[in-house]
N, C-alpha and C positions, 0 to 999 in steps of 0.2 A: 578738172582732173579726169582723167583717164581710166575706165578699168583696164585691168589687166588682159589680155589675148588669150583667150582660153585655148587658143592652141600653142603657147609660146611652152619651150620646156618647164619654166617653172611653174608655169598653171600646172603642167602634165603632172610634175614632184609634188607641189604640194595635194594635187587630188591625193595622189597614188599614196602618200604618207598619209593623209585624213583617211582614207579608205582604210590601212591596213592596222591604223591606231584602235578606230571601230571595230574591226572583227578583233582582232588582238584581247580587248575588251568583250568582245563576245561570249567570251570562255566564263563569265562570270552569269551568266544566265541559267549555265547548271547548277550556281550553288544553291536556289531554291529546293532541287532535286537531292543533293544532301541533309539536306536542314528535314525533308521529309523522309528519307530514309531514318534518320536518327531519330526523326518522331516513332518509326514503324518501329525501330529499336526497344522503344519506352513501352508500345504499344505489348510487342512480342515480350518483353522481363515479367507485366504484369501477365499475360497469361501465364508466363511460366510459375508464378508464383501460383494462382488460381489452379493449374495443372496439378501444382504439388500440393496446397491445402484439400481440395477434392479428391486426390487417388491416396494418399496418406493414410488418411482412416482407414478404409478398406484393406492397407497392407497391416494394419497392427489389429485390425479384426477376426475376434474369433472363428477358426475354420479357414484362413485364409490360407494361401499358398504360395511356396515362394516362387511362383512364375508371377502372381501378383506385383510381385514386387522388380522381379525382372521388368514386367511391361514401366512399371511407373517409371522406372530407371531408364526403361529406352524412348519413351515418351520424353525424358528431361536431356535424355543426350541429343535427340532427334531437335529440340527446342533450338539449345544450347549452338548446336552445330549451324542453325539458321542464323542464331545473333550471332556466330563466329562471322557468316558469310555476310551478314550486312556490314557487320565491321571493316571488314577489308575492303568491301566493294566503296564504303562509305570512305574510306581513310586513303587508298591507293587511288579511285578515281579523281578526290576533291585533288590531290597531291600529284596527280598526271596532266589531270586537263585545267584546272583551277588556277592553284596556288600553293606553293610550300607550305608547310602548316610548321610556322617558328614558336609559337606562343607557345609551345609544351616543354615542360623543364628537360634536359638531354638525361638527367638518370632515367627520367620517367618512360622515356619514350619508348616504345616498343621499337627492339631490335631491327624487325623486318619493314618498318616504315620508313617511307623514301626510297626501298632498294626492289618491292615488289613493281616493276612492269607489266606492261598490259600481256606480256605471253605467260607471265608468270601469276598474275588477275584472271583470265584466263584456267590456265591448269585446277589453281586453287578454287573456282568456280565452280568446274566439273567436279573437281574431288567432291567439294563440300555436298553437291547434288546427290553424285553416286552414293555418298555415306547415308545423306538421309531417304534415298529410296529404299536402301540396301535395308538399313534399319526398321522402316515402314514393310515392308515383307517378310523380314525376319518378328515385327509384331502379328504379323498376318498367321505365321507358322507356328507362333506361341501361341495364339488364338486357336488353333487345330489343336495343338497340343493338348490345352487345357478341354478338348472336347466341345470345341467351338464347330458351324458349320461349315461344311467345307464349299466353297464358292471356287470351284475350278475357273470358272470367267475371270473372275475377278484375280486369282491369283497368277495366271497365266498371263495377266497385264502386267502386273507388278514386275513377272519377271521378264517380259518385254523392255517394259522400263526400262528395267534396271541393266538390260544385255545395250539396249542403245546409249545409254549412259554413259555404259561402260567402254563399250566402241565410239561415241562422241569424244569421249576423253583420250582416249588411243591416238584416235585421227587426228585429234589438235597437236598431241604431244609430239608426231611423227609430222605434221605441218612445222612447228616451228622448230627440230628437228634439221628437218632440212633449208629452212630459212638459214637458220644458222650457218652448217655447210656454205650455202650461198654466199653468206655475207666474207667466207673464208677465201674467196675467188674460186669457189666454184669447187677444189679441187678433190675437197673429201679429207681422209685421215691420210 
């Protein structure tokens, strides 16, 4: 018996199919990277819980202020807005680059799952950043408020930040903008 001629065409098709079955299968290498995001998920609910039992007291403590209670409040949106952003990253990535995710009952499913793309993973990214920097400076300014010191360094960062953030998100949004146009032939409106 004979092998087959590694340069005969069907040597060439069956490499070329084994070759593209492999990478095809490659895509599941990421889902390790899910599984650990969703742990950060577990990890980020217990701090937020830990966040709330520690700032808590202090907002129903005598002499306290209602800026107290603002910060505990922006402290849990700030939290809150992270596990939004792992969610998505977590649920739109597995579901772009992965696998469909069937096993969730269709009332249950959230709306926007399956229909967010990577331009729209993307926007929602920077949004969610922009808000929690925005938030982190605006704790910064309720910290001045309350007669906190005033760290011109530091809040001159914050609002560095938060202006590159803000123009990060700009330039994406006017990137894919005009991808769009493109994909229209080109033409515009």
């Amino acid at each position: 018996m004979t092998s087959p001629d590694p340069d005969s065409p069907r040597a060439k098709q069956l490499a070329e199919t084994w070759l593209e079955r492999a990478l095809f299968a490659s895509r599941w290498l990421l889902a390790p990277f899910y599984v650990g995001l969703a742990l950060a998920l577990g990890v980020l609910a217990v701090s937020f819980v830990q966040e709330f039992l520690h700032a808590a007291p202090t907002v129903f403590a005598p002499g306290s202020k209602p800026e107290d209670a603002i910060l505990m409040v922006l402290s849990l949106v700030d939290m809150s807005l992270a596990g939004n952003l792992l969610l998505i990253v977590i649920f739109s990535g597995y579901e772009s680059f992965v696998s469909r995710i069937d096993s969730v009952d269709a009332a249950d499913r959230p709306a926007w799952m399956g229909k967010v793309d990577f331009a729209g993973l993307k926007i929602k990214l920077i949004a969610s950043i922009v808000a929690i920097s925005a938030i982190s400076l605006l704790k910064s300014y309720m910290t001045l408020a309350d007669g906190g010191a005033l760290d011109e360094r530091r809040l001159m960062w914050q609002v560095a930040i938060l202006l590159a953030f803000v123009v990060s998100g700009v330039l994406l949004a006017l990137m894919d903008w005009l991808v769009s146009l493109g994909g229209k032939g080109g033409k515009g409106h």
